[in-house]
C-alpha positions in Angstrom: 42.5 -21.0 3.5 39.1 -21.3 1.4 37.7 -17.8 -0.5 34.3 -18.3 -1.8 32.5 -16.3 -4.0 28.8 -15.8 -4.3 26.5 -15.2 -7.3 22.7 -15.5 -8.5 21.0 -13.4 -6.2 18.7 -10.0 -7.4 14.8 -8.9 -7.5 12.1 -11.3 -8.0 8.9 -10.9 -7.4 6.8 -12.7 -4.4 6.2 -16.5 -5.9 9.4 -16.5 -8.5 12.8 -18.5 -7.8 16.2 -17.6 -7.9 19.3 -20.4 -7.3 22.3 -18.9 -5.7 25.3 -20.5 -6.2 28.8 -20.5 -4.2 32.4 -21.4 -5.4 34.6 -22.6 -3.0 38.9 -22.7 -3.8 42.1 -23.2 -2.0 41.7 -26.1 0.9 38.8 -27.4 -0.6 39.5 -30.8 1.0 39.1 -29.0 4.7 35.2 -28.4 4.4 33.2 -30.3 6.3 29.9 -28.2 6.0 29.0 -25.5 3.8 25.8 -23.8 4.2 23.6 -20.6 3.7 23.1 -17.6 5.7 20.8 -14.5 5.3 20.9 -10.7 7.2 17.3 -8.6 6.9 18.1 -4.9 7.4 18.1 -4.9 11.1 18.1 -8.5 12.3 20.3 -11.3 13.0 22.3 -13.4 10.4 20.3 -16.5 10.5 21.1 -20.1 9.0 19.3 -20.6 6.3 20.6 -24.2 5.6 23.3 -26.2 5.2 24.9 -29.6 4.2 27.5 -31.9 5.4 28.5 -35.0 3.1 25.7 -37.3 4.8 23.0 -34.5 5.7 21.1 -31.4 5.0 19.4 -29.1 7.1 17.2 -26.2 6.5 15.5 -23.7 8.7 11.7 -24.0 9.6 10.6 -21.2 7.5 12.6 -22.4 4.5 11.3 -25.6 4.1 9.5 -27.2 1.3 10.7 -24.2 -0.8 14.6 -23.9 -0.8 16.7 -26.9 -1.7 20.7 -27.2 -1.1 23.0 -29.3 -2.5 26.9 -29.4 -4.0 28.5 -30.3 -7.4 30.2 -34.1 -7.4 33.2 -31.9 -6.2 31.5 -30.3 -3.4 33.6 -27.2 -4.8 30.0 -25.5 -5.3 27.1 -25.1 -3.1 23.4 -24.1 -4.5 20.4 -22.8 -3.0 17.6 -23.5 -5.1 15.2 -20.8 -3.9 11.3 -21.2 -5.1 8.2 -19.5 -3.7 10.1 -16.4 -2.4 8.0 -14.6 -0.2 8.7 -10.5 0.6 10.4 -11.7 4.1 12.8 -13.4 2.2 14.2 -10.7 0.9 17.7 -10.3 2.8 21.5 -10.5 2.1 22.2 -14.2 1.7 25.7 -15.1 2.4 27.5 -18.5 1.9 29.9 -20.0 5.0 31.9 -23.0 4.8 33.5 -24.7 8.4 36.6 -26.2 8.0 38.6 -29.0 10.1 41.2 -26.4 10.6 40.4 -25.3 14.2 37.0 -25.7 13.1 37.3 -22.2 11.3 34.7 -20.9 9.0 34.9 -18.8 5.8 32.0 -16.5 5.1 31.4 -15.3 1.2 31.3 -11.8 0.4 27.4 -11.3 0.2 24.5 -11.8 -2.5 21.5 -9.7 -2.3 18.0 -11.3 -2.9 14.8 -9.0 -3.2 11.0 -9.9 -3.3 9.1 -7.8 -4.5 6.4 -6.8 -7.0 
């Protein structure tokens, strides 16, 4: 099993930055992607981006203002989030697939809020 647990997010206002991060324990060693999700009130949960140990990937509207990456132990993802616009604003949530029947973890949820 993998837990991970979520922190960072909060209220910013529309061109500020937060960086989320995301602690992954227990089979570590099964992760082969870890990524970030978001949920606006009455929408889909969307990728955001993720990363694999040779690639990232972001979604159109993130890019050129979020970045991704790991700790050396790829025990940690980040989201470096800059520019945050108001439709930003949305529960992010961290998810991690695993080589185990290709099973993915999901974090418990980290709020992020643009406004002014």
């Amino acid at each position: 099993q993998v837990r991970l647990v979520e922190s960072g997010g909060g209220l910013v206002q529309p061109g500020g930055s937060l960086r989320l991060s995301c602690a992954a324990s227990g089979n570590i060693a099964s992760i082969y992607v870890m990524g970030w999700y978001r949920q606006a009130p009455g929408k889909q949960r969307e990728l955001v981006a993720d990363i694999t140990s040779a690639d990232t990937n972001y979604t159109d509207s993130v890019k050129g203002r979020f970045t991704i990456s790991t700790d050396n132990a790829k025990s940690t993802v980040y989201l470096q989030m800059n520019s945050l616009k108001p439709e930003d604003t949305a529960v992010y949530y961290c998810n991690a697939k695993t080589t185990v029947a290709d099973y993915a973890y999901w974090g418990q949820g980290t709020q992020v809020t643009v406004s002014s």
